[in-house]
C-alpha positions in Angstrom: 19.6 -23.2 -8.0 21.1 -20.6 -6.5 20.7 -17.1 -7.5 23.5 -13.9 -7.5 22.5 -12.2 -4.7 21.9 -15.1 -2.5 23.9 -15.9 0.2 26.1 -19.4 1.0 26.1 -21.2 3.9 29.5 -21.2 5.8 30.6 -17.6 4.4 29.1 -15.8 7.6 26.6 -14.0 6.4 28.5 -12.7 3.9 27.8 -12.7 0.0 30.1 -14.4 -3.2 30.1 -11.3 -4.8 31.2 -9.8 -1.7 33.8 -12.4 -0.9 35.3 -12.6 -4.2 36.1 -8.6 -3.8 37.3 -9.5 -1.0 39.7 -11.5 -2.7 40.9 -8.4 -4.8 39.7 -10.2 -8.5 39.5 -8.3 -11.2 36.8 -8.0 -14.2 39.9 -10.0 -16.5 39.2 -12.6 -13.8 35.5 -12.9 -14.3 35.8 -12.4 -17.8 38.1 -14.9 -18.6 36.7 -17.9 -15.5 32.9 -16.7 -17.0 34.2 -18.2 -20.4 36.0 -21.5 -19.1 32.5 -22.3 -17.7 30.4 -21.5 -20.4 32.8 -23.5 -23.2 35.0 -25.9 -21.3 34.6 -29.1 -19.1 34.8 -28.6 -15.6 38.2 -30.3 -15.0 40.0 -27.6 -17.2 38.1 -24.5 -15.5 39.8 -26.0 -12.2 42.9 -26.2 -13.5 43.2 -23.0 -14.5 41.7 -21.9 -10.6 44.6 -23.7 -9.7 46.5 -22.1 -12.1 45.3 -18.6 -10.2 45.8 -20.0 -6.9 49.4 -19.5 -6.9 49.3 -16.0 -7.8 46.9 -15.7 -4.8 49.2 -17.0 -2.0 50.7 -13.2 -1.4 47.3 -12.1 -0.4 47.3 -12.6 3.6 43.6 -13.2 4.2 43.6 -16.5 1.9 47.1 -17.7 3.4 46.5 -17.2 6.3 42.6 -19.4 5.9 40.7 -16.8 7.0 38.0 -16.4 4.8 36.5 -19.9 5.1 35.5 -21.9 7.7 33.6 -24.8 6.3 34.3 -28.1 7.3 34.1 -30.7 4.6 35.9 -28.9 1.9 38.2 -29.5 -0.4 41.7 -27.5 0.5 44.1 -26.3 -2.5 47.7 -26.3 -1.0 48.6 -22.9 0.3 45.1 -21.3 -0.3 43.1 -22.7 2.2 39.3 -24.3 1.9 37.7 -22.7 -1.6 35.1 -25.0 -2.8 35.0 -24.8 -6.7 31.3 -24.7 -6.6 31.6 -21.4 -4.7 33.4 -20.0 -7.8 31.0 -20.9 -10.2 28.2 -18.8 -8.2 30.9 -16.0 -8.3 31.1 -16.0 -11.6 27.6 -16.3 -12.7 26.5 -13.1 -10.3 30.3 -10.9 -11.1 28.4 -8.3 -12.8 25.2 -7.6 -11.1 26.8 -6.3 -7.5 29.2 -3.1 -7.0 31.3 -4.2 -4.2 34.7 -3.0 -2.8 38.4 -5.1 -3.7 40.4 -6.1 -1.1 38.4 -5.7 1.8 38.9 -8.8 4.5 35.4 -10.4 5.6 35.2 -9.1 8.7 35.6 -5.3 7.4 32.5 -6.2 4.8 30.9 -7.6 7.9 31.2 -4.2 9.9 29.8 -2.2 7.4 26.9 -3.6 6.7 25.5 -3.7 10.2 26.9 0.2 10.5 24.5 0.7 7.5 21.4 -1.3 9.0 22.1 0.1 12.5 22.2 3.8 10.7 18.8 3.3 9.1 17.2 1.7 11.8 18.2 5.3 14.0 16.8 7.3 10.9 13.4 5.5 10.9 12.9 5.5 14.6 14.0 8.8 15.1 11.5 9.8 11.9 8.4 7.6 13.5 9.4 9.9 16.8 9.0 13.3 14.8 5.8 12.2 13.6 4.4 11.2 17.1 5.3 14.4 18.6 3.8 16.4 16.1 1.0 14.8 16.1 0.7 14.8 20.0 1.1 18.7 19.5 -1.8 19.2 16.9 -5.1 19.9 19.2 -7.8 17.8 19.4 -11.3 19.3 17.5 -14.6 18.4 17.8 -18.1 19.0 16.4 -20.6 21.1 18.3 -24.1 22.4 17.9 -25.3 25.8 19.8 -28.4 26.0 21.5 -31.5 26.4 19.3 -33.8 29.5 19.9 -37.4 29.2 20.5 -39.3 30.1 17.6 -43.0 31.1 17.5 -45.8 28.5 16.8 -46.6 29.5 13.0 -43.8 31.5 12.5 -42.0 29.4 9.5 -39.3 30.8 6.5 -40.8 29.7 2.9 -38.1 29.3 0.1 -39.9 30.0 -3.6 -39.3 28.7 -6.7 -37.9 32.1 -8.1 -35.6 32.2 -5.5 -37.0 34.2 -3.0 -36.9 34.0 0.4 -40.0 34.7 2.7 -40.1 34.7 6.7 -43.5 35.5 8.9 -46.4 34.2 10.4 -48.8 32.0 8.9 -52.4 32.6 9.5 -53.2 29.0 10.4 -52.2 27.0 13.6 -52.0 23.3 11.3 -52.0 21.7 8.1 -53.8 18.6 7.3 -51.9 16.1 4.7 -54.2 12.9 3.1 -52.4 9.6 3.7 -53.0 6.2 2.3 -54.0 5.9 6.2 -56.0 8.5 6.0 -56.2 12.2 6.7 -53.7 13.8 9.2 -53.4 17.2 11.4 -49.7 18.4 11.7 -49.4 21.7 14.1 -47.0 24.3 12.8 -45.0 24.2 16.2 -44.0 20.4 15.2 -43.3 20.5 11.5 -39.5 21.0 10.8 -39.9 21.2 7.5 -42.1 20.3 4.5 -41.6 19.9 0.9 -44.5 20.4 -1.7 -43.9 17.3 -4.4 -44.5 17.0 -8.4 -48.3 16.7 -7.8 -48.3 19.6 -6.2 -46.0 22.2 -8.9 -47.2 20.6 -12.3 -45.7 23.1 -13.6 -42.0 21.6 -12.8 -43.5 18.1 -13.5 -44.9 19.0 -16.7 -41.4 20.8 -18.2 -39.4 17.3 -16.6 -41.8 15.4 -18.8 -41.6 17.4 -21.9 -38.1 17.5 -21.3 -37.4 13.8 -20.9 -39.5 12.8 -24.6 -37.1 15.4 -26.5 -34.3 13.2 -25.5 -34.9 10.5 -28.3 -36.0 13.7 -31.0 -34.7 12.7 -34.4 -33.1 16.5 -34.2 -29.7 16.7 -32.2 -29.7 20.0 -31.3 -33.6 19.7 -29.7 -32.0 16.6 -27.5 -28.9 18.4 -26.6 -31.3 21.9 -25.4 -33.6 19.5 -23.6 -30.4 17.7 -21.8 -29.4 21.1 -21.0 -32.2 22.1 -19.6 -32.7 18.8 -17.1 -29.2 19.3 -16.2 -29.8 23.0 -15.0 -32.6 22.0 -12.7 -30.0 20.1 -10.7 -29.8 16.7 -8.5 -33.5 17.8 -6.9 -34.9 15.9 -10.2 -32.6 12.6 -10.5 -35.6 10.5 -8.6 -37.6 11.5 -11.2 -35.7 11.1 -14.1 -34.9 7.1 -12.8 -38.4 6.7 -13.4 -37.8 6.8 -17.0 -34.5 5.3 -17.3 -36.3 1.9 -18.6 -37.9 3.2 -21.4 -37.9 5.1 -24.6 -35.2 5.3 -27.7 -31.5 3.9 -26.6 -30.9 7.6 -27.3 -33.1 8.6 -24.5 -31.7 6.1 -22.0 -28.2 7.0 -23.0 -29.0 11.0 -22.0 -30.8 9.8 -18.8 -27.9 7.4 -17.7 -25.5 10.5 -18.4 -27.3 12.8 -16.2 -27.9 10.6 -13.6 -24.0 10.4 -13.6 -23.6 14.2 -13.4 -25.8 14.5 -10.7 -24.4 11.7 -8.3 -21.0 13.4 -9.0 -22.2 17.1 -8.1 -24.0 15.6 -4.5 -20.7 13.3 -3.7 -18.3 16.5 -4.3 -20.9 18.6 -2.6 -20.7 16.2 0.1 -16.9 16.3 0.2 -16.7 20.5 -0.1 -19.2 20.7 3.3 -22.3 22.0 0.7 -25.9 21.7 1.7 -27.3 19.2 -1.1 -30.6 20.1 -1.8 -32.7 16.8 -1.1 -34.2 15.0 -4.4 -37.8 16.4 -5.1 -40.4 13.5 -4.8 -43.8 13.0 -6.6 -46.1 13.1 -3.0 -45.7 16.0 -0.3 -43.2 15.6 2.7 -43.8 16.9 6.3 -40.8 16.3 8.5 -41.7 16.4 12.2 -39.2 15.6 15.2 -40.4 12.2 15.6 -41.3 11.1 11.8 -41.7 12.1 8.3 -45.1 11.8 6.3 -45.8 11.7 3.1 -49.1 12.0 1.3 -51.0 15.3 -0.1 -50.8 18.9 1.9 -55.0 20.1 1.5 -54.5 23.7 2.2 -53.6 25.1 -1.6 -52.9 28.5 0.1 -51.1 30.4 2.7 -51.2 33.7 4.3 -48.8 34.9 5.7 -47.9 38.0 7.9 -44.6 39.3 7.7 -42.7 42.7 8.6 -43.8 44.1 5.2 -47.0 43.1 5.1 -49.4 40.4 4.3 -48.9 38.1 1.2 -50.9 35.2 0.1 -48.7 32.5 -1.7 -50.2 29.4 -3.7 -48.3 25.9 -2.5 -47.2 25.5 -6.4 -44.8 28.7 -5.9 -43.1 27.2 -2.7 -40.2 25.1 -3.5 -40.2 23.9 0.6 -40.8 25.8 4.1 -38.5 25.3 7.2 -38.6 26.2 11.1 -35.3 25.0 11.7 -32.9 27.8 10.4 -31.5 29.2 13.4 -29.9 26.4 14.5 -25.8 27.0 14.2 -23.6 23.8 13.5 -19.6 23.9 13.8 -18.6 20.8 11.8 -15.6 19.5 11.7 -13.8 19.1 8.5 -10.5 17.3 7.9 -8.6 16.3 5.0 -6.1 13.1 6.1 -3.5 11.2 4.4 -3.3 7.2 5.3 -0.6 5.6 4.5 -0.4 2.0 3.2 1.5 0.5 6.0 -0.5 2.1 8.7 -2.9 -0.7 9.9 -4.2 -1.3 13.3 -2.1 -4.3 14.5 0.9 -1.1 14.6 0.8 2.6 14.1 -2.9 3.5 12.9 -3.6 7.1 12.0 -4.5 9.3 14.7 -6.9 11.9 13.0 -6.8 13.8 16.0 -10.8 14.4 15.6 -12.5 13.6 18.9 -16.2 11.7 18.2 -18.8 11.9 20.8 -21.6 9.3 20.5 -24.4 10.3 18.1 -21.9 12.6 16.0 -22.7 11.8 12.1 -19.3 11.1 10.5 -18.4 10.9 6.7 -15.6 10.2 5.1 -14.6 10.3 1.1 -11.4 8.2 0.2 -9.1 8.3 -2.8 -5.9 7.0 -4.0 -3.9 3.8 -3.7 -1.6 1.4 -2.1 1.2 -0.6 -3.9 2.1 -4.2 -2.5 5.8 -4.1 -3.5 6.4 -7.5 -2.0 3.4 -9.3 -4.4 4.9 -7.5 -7.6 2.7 -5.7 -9.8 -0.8 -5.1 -7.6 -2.3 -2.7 -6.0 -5.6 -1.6 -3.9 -8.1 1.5 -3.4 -9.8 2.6 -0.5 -12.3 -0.6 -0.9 -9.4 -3.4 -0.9 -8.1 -6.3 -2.9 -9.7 -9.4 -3.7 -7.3 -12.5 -3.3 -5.8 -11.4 -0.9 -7.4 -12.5 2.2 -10.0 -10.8 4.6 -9.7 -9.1 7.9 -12.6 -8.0 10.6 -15.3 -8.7 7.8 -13.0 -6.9 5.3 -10.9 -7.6 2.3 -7.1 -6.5 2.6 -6.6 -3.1 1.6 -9.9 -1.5 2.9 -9.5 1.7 4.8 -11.3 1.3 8.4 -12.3 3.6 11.1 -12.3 3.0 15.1 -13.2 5.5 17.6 -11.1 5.2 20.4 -8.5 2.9 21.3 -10.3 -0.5 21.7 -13.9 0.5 19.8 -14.8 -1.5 17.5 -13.5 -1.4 13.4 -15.7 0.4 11.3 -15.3 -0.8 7.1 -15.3 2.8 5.4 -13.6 2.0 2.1 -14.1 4.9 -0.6 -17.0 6.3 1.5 -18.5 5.4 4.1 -21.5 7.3 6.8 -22.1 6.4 10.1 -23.1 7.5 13.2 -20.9 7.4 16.2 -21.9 4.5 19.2 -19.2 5.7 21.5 -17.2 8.4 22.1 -13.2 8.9 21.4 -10.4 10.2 18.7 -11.2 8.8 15.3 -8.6 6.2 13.8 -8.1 5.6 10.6 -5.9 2.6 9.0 -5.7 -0.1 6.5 -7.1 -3.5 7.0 -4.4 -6.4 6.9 -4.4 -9.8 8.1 -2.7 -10.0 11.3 0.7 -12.2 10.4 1.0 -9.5 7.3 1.1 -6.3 9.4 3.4 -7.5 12.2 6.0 -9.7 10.5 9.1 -7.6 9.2 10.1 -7.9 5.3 6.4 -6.8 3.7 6.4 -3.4 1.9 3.4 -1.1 1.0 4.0 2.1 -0.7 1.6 4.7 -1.4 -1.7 6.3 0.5 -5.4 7.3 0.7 -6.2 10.5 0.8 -9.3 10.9 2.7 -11.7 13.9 3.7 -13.8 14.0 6.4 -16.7 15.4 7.8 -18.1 15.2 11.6 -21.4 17.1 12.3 -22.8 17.1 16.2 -26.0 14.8 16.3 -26.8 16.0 20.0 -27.7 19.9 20.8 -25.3 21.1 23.6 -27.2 22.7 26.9 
């Protein structure tokens, strides 16, 4: 079966619809042959064509033959080959095109390559403005300055009531019990450390008390005490998935909703370049530049020296203690729009970011991609089932290469990884190969992304 819009064999490319304007019919003419089809026997709808062919004969395209060209056909004295099967098709499609009257074949033919060639010139000469511009923009990296010495037990201590203390501490180590036993970490070597719940009972205590008032009877004592968990922040969700297994169903419910409040503030902290403060665990936790321990810090008390004077804080009132705040980063921050035809096998997006090996690089995607030519689907940043797979991921994904033959990096809706060469940072939509490169697909639509490239080697 043949549809309206489909073109014949033997009519050189050009539609019925077409040809019959060409002929200079009128809607009476479709009206009234649309009729004899639908309510009479074949033999009288051609009589009546022939009936119509004699008024035709003036019209020096079809006198003359030159419309059709097909061998084989039946010829109506004075008219020339018109195949009665032709005009049926006509008839069925007369409504569902806009074409011009009288216009001879080869005039119809003209235009339409005119039109194809003109938007052919318009998207090359757009896909030539966008490689220019993006040729102009200047390439940005990551860097990381030179850190200053500090002194051996000079560290910054950052208290639970929000102060913020800097000085010397009157000891040259610390000593932390291990499951592996007992450890002495020099000041000079810790980077950081973290007292845990065991150690500030007082926060562990209130988290606690907190978390049982969740399944009260009372609604407003479980709404204060969600309140309350929800002010201390992302530091407690570790904590708070240790009870997500037990209690009322209107405990669980509370914990399941701030567990969902906190992964949303650290992802859009993440995205807006924030520092995410890390969650608090139940042990103590020494960072070093070579590994991380945890276990229990012994001393209970510090001394420490400072341009004011000497104070003595207890480890409860210290939230955590760092060496490493003079170092400056200059991270790159991007926000990037892919669109959904851009895939690898043609014109990936150039983010213009170079990546040195070792950079840390995260990216946060949004959005979505239409396939026009499947109908009714579409696909996020993490792909499309059904749809086939390529380099490891389904169609639709939104991949990363650095450089111009590195290998593909699956990112999806976010993704974190360290750099293993260097180069500008690609971005583009995973497709199988005989998708992307043949001609009639359509995509429509794009991810947005944002990312985030932080140096993870000190320049000299």
């Amino acid at each position: 079966m043949h549809s309206a819009k489909q073109q014949t064999a033997g009519f050189a490319g050009v539609s019925e619809m077409e040809l019959l304007g060409s002929l200079g019919f009128n809607s009476a003419i479709y009206e009234l042959m649309a009729f004899l089809m639908r309510w009479t026997r074949p033999m009288t709808t051609f009589a009546v064509l022939l009936a119509l062919a004699a008024t035709l004969v003036s019209i020096p395209s079809i006198a003359q033959g030159q419309l059709f060209g097909i061998e084989g056909m039946t010829r109506i004295p004075n008219l020339g080959p018109i195949p009665i099967e032709h005009f049926q098709l006509i008839v069925r499609g007369a409504k569902e095109l806009n074409v011009p009257f009288g216009l001879p074949v080869q005039e119809i033919q003209a235009g339409r390559a005119a039109r194809a060639a003109t938007e052919e010139a318009v998207q090359d000469d757009e896909k030539k403005q966008e490689a220019e511009k993006e040729s102009q923009e200047p390439m940005v990296e990551a860097t990381k300055v030179e850190r200053s010495q500090l002194g051996p037990r000079q560290v910054r201590l950052h208290l639970w009531d929000g102060s913020i203390v800097m000085g010397d501490v009157s000891i040259d180590s610390i000593h932390v019990e291990t499951r592996f036993g007992k450890l002495e970490v020099p000041i000079a070597n810790i980077q950081e450390f973290r007292p845990g719940l065991n150690s500030v009972p007082e926060i562990n205590d209130a988290i606690v008390g907190l978390v049982e008032k969740l399944g009260d009877r009372e609604f407003q004592v479980r709404e204060s005490a969600r309140q309350s968990l929800a002010a201390m922040g992302p530091m407690i969700r570790n904590r708070l998935q240790e009870f997500a297994d037990d209690g009322s169903a209107e405990r669980k419910k509370h914990l399941a909703t701030l567990n969902e409040e906190f992964t949303q503030l650290v992802e859009d902290g993440t995205d807006n370049g924030e520092t995410i403060e890390p969650p608090i665990d139940i042990e103590d936790t020494i960072t070093t530049g070579e590994f991380t321990i945890v276990g229990k810090i012994v001393e209970k008390q510090f001394q420490l020296s400072t341009r004011y004077g000497q104070l003595n804080l207890d480890l409860q009132h210290i939230k955590r203690a760092d060496r490493v705040w003079d170092v400056g980063k200059d991270a790159v921050r991007k926000a990037v729009d892919v669109a959904g035809d851009q895939f690898f096998q043609k014109t990936p997006m150039a983010t213009r970011i170079l990546v040195k090996a070792g950079d840390r690089v995260s990216i946060r995607a949004s959005g979505s991609v239409a396939w026009v030519s499947w109908g009714n689907i579409s696909s996020g940043p993490d792909g499309i089932g059904q749809q086939g797979e390529w380099n490891g991921a389904q169609c639709g994904t939104l991949m990363a290469r650095i450089g111009k033959s590195g290998e593909y990096i699956k990112v999806g809706s976010k993704g974190d990884f360290v750099a293993k060469s260097s180069g500008e940072l690609f971005l583009g939509v995973a497709m199988q190969d005989h998708l992307a490169t043949q001609e009639g697909y359509q995509w429509s639509g794009k991810y947005r992304t944002k990312i985030v490239v932080e140096s993870g080697a000190e320049q000299p």
